[in-house]
N, C-alpha and C positions, 0 to 999 in steps of 0.2 A: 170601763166596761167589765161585768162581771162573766168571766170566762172561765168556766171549771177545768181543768188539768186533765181528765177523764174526756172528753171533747175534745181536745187538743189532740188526744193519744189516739181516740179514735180518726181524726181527721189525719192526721201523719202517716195512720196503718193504710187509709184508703190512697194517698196521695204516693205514695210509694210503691203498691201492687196494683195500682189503676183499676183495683178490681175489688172492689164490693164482697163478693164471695171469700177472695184470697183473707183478702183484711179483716172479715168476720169471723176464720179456721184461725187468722194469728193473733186475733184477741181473745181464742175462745167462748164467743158468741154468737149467738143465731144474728141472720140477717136483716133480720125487721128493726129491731133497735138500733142496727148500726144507722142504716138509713135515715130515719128518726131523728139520732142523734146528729148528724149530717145537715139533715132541714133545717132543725131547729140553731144549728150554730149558723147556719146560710141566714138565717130572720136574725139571729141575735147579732153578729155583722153587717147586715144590709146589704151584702153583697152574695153574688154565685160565685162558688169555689169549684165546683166542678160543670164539666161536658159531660151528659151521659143519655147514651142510648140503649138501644140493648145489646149491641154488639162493641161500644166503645163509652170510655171512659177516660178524660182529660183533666187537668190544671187550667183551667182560666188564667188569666194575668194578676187578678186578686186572689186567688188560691196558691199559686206562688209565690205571690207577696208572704203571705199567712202562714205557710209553708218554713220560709226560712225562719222567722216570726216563731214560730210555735217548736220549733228544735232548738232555737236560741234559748226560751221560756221551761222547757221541758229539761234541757238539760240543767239549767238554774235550778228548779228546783231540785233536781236529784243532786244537785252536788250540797247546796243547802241544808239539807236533809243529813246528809254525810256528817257534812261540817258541826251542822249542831248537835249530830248526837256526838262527835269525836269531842266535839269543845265541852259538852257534858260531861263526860269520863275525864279529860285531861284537864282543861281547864285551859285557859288564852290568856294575853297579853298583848295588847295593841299597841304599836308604837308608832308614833309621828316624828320626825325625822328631817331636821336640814341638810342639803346633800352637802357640807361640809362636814357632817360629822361623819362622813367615810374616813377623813383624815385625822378624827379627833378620838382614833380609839375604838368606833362602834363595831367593826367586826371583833375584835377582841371581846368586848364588853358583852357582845349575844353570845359568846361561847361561855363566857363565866356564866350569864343568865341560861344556859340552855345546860351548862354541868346544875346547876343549882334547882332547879324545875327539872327536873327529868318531865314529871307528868303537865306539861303546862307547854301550849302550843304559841309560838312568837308570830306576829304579824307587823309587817314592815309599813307603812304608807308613807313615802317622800311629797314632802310639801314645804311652801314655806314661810316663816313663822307665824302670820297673822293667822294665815288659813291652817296652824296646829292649835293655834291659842281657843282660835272656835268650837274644832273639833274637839278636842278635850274640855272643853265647858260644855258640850252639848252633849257628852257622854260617848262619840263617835271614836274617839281615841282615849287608851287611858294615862298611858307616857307620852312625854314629848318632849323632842330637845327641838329649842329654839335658841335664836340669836338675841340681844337685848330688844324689850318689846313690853308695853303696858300692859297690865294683865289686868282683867276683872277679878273683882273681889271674892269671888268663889275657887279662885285657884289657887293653889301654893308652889312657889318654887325656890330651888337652889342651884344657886352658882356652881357650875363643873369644873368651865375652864375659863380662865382668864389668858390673853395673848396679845402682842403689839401687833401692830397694821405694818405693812412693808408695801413699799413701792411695786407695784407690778410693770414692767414695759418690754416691747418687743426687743430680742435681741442687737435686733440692728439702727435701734431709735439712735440717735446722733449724740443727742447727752449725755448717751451712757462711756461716752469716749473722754470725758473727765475722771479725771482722778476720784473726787469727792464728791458726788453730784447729789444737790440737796432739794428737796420737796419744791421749791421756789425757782427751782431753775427748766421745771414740768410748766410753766404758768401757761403759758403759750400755746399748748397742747390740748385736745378732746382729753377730758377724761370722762369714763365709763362706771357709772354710779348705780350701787341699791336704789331699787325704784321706793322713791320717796313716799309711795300707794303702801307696799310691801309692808316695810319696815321704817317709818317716819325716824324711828331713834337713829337707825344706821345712818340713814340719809344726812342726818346733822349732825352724826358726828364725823364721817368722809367728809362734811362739808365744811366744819369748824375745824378740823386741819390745815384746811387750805387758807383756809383767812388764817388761821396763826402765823402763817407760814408765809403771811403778807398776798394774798393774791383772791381773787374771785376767780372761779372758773369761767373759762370763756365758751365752752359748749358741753355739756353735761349730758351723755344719753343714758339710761336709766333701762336695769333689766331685772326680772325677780330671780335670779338665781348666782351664785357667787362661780356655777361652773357658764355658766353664760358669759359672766364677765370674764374671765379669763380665754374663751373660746375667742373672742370679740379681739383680745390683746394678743392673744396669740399668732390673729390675721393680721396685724399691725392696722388695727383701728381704733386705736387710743391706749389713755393709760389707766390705772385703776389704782387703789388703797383696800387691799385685802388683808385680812386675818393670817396668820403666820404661820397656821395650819397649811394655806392654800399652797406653800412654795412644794408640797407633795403631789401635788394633782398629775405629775406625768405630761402636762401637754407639750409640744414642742415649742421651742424658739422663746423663753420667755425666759425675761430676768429678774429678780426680787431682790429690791434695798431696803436697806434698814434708814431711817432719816429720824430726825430727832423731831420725837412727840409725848405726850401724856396720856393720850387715848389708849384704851385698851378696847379690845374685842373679847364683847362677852358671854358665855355662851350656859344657856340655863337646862335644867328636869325639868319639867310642869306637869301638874298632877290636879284632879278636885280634891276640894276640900271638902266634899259631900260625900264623895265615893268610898264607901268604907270595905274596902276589897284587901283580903289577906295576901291576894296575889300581886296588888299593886305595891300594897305596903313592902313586902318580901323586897320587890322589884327596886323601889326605892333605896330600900337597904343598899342592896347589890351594888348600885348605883352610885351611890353615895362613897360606897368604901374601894369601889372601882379606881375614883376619880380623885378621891381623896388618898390614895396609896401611888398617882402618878407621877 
């Protein structure tokens, strides 16, 4: 529906001073047009927005509806406006983001990017990695860090971190009262897996652990986020194989082993290869020598 911002404005001035006159002195306009404008948004929604006679003026149930509707709309665009004239003067950078990389250095890493950019605005979007792999091929995002993950052919990326998987389980799980408690001695147990939707690399390789390790998983529940899985173990509802990063998370009651494997966790930049942006490029640099200096 095509609804002009000027209609909206108007309609908010009347919706607010229930009065016609008021609304036409706070828009500085005569009476006639506001009205006008009024009907003609009343036809162009098919609905009445307002009660009026000539001693009262009301919000219908659809004019309240539209009401919230159009302060939502209204404030959008002004902040819009804001934004893109600021990102014109400064300049932006978008970032898509594993909530793992809280623990892999990314507040760090924004303060070098934000000494290095004085004039260049950061923006954060946490997702996870399929749904950054999209958004930076569809030009939505311009950075991203993801976990290992198949990329289309229009993107480029590099390796940051590489890191082993460790055992995650509740403190009070019963096996942890061995001396040497090995990956094969979990067999028995839920474990709590990258949803195989998510991240199909992750998926097989939590899951090619477990068979080295001689065993098949007897129930697998599957979540998209690495702080999910660990919330999950922390309630003592299974065990999980997380990234080495994760033993920082802070949550309570949780333990992290080391067990003997080959699997690494790995964790990538991603950028287009189309996008020919001095700020991305900058960014990559940054990036690069971030991660490369750790």
């Amino acid at each position: 529906m095509d609804l002009e911002l000027r209609a909206l404005r108007y309609f908010v001035a009347v919706a607010e001073t229930l009065n016609f006159s008021k609304a036409a002195a706070r828009l500085n306009i005569s009476q006639p047009p506001l009205s006008l404008a009024i009907r003609q948004l009343e036809e162009k929604m098919g609905a009445q927005l307002f009660e009026r006679n000539s001693r009262h003026v009301s919000l219908t149930p659809a004019g309240a509806v539209l009401y919230k509707e159009a302060l939502f709309l209204l404030g959008h665009a002004g902040s819009l406006k804001n934004r893109l004239a600021h990102t014109t003067e400064r300049g932006r950078l978008r970032i898509g983001f594993v909530g793992s990389m809280v623990y892999r250095g990314l507040p760090a890493l924004l303060q070098r990017l934000g000494r290095e950019g004085e004039q260049m605005d950061i923006e954060l979007a946490e997702s996870n990695s399929s749904d950054i792999v999209d958004k930076v091929a569809m030009g939505h995002v311009d950075v991203g860090f993801i976990h290992s993950n198949r990329l289309p052919t229009e993107l480029l990326d590099k390796v940051i971190v590489t890191e082993p998987f460790l055992l995650c389980a509740h403190k009070n799980n019963p096996i942890l009262q061995s001396k040497a408690p090995a990956l094969a001695d979990f067999s028995a147990q839920r474990f709590i897996f990258f949803s195989r939707h998510v991240s199909p690399v992750y998926y097989e390789i939590l899951l090619s652990m477990c068979i080295s390790a001689g065993f098949f998983p007897k129930a697998v529940d599957e979540t998209r986020h690495w702080l999910s899985i660990l919330s999950m173990v922390s309630q003592n509802m299974g065990v999980s194989l997380v990234p080495a990063c994760m033993k920082h998370c802070g949550l309570p009651d949780l333990r992290f082993l080391e067990f003997a494997h080959t699997q690494r966790s790995i964790t990538s930049v991603i950028w287009s290869r189309k996008k020919q942006d001095p700020i991305v490029s900058r960014a990559i640099e940054t990036i690069s020598a971030f991660y490369d200096a750790a």
